[in-house]
PAZAPA-4460 file (N, C-alpha, C; in steps of 0.05 Angstrom, whole numbers, plus 32768, in hexadecimal, padded with zeros to 4 digits):
% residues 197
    n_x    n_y    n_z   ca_x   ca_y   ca_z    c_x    c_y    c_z   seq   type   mol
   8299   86E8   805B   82B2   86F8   805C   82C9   86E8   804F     1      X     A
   82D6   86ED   803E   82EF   86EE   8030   8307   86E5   8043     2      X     A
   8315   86D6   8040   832B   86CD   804D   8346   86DF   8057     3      X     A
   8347   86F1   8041   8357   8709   8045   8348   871F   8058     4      X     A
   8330   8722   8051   8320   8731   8065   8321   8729   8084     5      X     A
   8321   870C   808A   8323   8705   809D   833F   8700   80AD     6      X     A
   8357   8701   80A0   836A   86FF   80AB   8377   871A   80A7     7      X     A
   836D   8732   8095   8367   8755   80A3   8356   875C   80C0     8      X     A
   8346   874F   80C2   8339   8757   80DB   834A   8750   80EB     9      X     A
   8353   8731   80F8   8360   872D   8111   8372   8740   810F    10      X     A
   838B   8747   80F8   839D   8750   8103   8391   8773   8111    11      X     A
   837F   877E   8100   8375   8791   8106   836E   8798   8127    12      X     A
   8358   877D   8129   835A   877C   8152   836B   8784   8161    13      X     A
   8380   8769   8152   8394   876C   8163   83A5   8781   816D    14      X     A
   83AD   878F   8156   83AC   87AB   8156   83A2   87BF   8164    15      X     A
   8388   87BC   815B   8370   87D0   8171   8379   87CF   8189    16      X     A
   8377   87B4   8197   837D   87AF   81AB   8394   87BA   81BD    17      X     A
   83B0   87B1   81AB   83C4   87BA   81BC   83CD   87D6   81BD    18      X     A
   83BA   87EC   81AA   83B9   8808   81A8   83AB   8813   81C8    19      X     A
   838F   8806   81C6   838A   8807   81DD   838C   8800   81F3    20      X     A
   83A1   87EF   81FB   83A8   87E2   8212   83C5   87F4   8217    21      X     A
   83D5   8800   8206   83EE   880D   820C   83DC   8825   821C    22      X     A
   83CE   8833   8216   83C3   884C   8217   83B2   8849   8230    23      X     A
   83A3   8835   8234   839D   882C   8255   83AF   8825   8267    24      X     A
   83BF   8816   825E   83D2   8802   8278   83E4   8806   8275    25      X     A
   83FC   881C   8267   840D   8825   8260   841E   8827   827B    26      X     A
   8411   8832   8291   841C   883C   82AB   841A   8820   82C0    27      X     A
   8407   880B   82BB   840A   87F7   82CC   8420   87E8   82BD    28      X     A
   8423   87DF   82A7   8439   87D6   8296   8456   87E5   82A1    29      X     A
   8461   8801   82A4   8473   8809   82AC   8478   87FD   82D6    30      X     A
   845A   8801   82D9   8463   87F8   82FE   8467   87DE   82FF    31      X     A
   845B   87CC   82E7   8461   87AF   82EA   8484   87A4   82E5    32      X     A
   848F   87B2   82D1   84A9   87B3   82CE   84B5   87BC   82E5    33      X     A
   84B3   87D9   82F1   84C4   87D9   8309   84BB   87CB   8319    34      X     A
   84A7   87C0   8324   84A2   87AD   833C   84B8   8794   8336    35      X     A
   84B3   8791   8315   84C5   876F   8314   84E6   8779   8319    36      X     A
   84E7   878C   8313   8507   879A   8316   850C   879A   832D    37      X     A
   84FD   87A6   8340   84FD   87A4   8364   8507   8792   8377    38      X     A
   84F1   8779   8368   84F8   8766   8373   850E   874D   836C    39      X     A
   8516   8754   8356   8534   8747   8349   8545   875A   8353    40      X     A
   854F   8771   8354   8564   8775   836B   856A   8775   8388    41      X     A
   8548   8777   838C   854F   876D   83A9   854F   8745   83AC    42      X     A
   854F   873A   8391   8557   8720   839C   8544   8710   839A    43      X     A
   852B   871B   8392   850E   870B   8399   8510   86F5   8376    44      X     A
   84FD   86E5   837C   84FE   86D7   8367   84DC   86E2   8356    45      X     A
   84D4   86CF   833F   84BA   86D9   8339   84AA   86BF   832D    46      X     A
   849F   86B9   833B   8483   869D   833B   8475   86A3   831C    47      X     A
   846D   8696   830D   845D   8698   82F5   8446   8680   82F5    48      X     A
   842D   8690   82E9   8419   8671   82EF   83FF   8680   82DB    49      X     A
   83F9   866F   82D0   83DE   8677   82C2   83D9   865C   82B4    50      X     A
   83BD   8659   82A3   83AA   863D   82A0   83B3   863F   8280    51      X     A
   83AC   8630   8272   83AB   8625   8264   83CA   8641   8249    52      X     A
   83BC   864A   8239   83CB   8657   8223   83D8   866D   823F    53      X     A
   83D5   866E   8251   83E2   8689   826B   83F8   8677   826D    54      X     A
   83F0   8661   8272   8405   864D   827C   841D   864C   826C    55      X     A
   8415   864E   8252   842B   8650   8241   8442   866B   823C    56      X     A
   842D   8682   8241   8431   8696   8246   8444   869D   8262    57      X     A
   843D   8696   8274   8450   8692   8286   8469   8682   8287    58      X     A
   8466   8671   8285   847A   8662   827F   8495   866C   8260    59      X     A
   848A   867D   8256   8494   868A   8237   84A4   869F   8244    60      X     A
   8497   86B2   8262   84A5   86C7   8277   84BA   86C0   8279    61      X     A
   84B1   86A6   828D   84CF   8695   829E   84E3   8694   8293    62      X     A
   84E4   867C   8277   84F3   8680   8268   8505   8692   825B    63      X     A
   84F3   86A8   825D   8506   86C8   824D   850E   86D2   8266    64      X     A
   8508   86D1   8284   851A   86DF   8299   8530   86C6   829A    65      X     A
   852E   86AB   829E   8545   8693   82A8   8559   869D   828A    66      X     A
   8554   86A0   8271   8568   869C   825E   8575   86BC   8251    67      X     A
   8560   86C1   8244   8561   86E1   823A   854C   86E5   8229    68      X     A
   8548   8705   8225   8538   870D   8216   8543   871C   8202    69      X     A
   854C   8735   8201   8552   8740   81E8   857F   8736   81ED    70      X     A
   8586   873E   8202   85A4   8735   8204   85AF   8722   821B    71      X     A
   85C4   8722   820F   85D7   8702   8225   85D3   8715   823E    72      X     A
   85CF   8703   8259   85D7   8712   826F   85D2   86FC   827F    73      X     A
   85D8   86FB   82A1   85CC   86EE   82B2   85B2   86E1   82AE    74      X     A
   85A7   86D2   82B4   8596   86BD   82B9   858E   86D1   82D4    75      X     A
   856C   86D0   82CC   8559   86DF   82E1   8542   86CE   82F7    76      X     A
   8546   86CC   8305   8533   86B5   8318   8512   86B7   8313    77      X     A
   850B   86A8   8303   84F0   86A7   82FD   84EC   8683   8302    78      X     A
   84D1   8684   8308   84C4   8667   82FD   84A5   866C   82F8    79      X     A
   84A6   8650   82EE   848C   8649   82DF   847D   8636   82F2    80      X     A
   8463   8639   8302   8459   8626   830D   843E   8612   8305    81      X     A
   8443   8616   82EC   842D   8603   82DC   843C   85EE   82CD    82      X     A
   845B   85F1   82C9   846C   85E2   82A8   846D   85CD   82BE    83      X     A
   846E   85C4   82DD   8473   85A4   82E8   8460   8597   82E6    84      X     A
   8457   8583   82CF   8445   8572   82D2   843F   8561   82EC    85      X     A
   8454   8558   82F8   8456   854C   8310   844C   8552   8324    86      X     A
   845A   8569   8333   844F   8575   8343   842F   8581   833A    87      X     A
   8424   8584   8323   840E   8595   8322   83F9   857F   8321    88      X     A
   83FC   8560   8314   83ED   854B   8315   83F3   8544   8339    89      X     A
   83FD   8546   834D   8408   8539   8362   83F6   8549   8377    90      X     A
   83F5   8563   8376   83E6   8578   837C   83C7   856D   837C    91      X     A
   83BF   8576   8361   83A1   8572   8357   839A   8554   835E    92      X     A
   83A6   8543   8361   8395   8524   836D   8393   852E   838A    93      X     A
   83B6   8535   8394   83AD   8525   83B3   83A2   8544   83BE    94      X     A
   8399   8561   83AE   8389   856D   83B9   8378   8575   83B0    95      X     A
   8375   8586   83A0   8366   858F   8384   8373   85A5   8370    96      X     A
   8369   85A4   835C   8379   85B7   8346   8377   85D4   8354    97      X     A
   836A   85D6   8363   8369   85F5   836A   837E   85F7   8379    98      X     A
   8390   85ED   8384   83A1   85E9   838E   83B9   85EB   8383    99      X     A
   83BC   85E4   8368   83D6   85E3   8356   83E7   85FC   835A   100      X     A
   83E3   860F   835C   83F2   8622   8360   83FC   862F   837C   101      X     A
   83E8   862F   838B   83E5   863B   83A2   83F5   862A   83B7   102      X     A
   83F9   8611   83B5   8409   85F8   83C1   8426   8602   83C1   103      X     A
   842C   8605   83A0   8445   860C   839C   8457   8625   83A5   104      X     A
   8440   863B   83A6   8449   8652   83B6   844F   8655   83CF   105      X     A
   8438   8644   83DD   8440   863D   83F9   845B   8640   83F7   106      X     A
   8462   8627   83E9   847C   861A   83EC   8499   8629   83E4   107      X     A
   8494   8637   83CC   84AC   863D   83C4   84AB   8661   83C9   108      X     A
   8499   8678   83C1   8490   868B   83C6   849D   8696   83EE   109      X     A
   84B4   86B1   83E3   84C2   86C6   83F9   84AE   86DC   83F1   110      X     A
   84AD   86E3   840D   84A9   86FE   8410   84BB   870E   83FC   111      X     A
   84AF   872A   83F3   84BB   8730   83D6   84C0   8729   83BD   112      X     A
   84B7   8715   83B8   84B5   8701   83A3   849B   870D   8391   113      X     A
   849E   8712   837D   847F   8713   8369   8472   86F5   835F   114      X     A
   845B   86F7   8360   8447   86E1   834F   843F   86F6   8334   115      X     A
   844F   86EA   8323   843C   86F6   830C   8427   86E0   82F8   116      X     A
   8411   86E4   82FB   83F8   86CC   82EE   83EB   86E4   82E3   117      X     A
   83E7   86D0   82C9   83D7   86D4   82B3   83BA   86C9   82AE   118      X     A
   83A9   86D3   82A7   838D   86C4   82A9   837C   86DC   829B   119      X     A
   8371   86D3   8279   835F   86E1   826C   8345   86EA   8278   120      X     A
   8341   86DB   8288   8325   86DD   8290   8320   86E0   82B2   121      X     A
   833D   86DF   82BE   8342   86DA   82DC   8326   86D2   82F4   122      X     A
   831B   86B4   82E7   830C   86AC   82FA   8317   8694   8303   123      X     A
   832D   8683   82FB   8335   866B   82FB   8334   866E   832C   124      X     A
   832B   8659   832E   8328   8656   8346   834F   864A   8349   125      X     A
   835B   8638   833F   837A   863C   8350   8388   8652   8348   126      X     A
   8382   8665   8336   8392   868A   8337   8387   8693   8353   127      X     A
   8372   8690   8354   835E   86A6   836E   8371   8693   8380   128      X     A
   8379   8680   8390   8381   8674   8398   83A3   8678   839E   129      X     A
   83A9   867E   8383   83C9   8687   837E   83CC   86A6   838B   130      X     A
   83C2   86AC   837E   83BD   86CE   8394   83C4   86D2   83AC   131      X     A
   83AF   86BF   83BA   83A3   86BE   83D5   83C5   86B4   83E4   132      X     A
   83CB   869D   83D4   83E1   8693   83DC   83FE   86AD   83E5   133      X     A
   83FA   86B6   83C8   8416   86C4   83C7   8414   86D6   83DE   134      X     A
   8400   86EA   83DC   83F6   86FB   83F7   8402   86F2   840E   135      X     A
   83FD   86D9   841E   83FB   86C1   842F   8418   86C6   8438   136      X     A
   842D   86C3   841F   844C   86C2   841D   8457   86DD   841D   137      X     A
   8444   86F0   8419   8451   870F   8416   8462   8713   8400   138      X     A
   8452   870A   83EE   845E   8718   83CE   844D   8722   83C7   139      X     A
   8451   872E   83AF   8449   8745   83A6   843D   8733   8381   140      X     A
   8423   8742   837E   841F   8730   836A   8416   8748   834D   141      X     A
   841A   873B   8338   8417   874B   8320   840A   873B   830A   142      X     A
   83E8   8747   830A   83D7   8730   82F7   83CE   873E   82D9   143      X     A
   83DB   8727   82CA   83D6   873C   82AA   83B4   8725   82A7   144      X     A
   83A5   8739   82A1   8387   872D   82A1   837F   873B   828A   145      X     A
   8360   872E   8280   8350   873C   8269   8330   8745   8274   146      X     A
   8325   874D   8260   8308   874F   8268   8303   8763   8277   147      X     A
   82F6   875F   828D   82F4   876B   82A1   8302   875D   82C4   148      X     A
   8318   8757   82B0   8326   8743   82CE   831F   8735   82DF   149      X     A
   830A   872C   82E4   82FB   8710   82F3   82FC   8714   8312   150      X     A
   82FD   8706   831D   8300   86FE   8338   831C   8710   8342   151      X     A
   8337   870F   8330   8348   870B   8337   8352   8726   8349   152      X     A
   833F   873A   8333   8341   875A   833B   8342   875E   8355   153      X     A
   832B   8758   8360   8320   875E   8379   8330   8753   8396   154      X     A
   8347   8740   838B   835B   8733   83A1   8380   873D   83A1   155      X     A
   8378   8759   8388   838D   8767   8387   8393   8776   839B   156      X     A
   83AA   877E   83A7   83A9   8796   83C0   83B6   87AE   83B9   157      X     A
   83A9   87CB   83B8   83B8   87DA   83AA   83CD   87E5   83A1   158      X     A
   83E1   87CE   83AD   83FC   87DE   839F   8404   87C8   8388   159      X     A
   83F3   87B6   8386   8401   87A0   8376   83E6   87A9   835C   160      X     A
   83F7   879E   8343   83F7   87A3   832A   83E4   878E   831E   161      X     A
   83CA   879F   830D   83B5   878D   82F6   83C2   879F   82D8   162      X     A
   83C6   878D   82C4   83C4   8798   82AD   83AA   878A   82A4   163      X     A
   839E   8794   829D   838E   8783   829A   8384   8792   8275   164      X     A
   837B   8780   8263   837C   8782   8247   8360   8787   8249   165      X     A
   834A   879B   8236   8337   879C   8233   8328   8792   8216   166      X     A
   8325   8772   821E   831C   8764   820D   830B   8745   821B   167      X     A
   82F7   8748   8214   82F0   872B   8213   82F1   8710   8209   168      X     A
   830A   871A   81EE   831C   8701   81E0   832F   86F3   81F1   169      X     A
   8331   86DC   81F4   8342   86C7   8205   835D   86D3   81EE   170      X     A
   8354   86CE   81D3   8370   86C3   81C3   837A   86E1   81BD   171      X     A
   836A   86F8   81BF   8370   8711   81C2   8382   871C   81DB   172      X     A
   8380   8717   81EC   838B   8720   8201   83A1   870A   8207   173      X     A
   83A3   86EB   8206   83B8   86DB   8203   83CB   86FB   81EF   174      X     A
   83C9   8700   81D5   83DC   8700   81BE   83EA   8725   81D2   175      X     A
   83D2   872D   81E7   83E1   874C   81F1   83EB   8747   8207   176      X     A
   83EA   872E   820F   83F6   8721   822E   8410   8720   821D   177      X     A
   841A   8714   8210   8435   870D   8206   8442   8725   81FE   178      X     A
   8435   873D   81EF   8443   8758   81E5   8451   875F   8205   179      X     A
   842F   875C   8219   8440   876A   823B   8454   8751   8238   180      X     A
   8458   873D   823F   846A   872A   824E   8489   8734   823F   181      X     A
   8484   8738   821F   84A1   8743   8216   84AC   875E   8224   182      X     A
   8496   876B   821F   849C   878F   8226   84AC   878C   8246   183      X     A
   8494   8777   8265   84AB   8779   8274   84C5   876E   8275   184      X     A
   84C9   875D   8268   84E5   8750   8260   84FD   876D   8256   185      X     A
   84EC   8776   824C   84FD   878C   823B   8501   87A3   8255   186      X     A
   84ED   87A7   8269   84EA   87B8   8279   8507   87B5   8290   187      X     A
   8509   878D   828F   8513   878B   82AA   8535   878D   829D   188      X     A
   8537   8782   8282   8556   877E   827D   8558   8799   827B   189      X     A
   854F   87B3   8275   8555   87C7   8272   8569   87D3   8285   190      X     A
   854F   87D4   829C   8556   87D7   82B8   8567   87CD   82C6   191      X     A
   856A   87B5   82C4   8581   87A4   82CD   85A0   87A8   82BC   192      X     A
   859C   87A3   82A7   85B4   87AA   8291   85BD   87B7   8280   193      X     A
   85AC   87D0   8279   85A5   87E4   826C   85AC   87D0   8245   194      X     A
   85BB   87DD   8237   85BE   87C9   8222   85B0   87D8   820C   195      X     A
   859A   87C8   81FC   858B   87CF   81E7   857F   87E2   81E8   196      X     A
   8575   87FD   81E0   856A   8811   81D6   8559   880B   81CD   197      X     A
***
């Protein structure tokens, strides 16, 4: 295959992909925005946590609710519970990595609060963990997943939200995790500030 051929296909996927993911998850994508809208006016904050490229992904969320996304406005209460090296190395010795997340929720995680975690493949044993936690604390959780959603599915409770991407590509569903993470950004300043069209 030809180099141009090959960098026609990905974009092509990628494409494919997010044609068919609007057209599936179109309606969990809209309840995931009002849930995050919900719980930012009533005050709640929103936990972010996922492994490795999620992690970044998450952490990419936080960022666009604490600063802005499309306009100037208030600063929105998000965090990132993977970006503390400290705490996440401090965790994983004196308990185990499965722990990295689920520690932190304990701790910081209100009732009404969302966990939103990311995980392509949702088997990571501290997500299943993170879940379990937020539950524990009485938040409400929202998991953007791929594949056939892993483990993580099955510890969802029906009112809370799976987008979940129909692909078995890690780097495929990373690139439609980020289209959702913009779109709710766009969902919540809307709602909150109305603004951009």
């Amino acid at each position: 295959m030809e180099l141009q051929d090959r960098i026609i296909q990905h974009f092509h996927e990628s494409l494919d992909l997010k044609a068919r993911t609007i057209e599936e998850q179109g309606p969990a994508i809209e309840q995931a925005g009002n849930q995050l809208f919900q719980c930012l006016v009533s005050e709640g904050k929103i936990l972010c946590c996922g492994n490795g490229g999620s992690a970044a992904l998450a952490q990419h969320f936080s960022s666009l609710m604490l600063n802005r996304y499309h306009q100037e406005r208030p600063g929105l209460p998000a965090m990132t519970l993977s970006s503390d090296c400290s705490t996440l190395s401090a965790i994983a010795s004196d308990a185990s990595f499965s722990d990295v997340f689920s520690k932190q929720i304990r701790a910081l995680g209100q009732p009404g609060d969302i966990l939103l975690i990311l995980s392509p493949k949702g088997r990571s044993n501290n997500l299943i963990q993170a879940i379990q936690a937020a539950h524990d604390r009485e938040m409400q959780v929202i998991a953007l997943t791929g594949d056939h959603g892993g483990d993580m599915t099955a510890l969802l409770l029906p009112e809370e939200v799976e987008i979940c991407i129909p692909s078995p590509s890690t780097a495929l569903v990373h690139e439609v995790h980020l289209l959702i993470i913009h779109t709710l950004c766009d969902l919540v300043e809307h709602q909150l500030f109305g603004g951009m069209e």
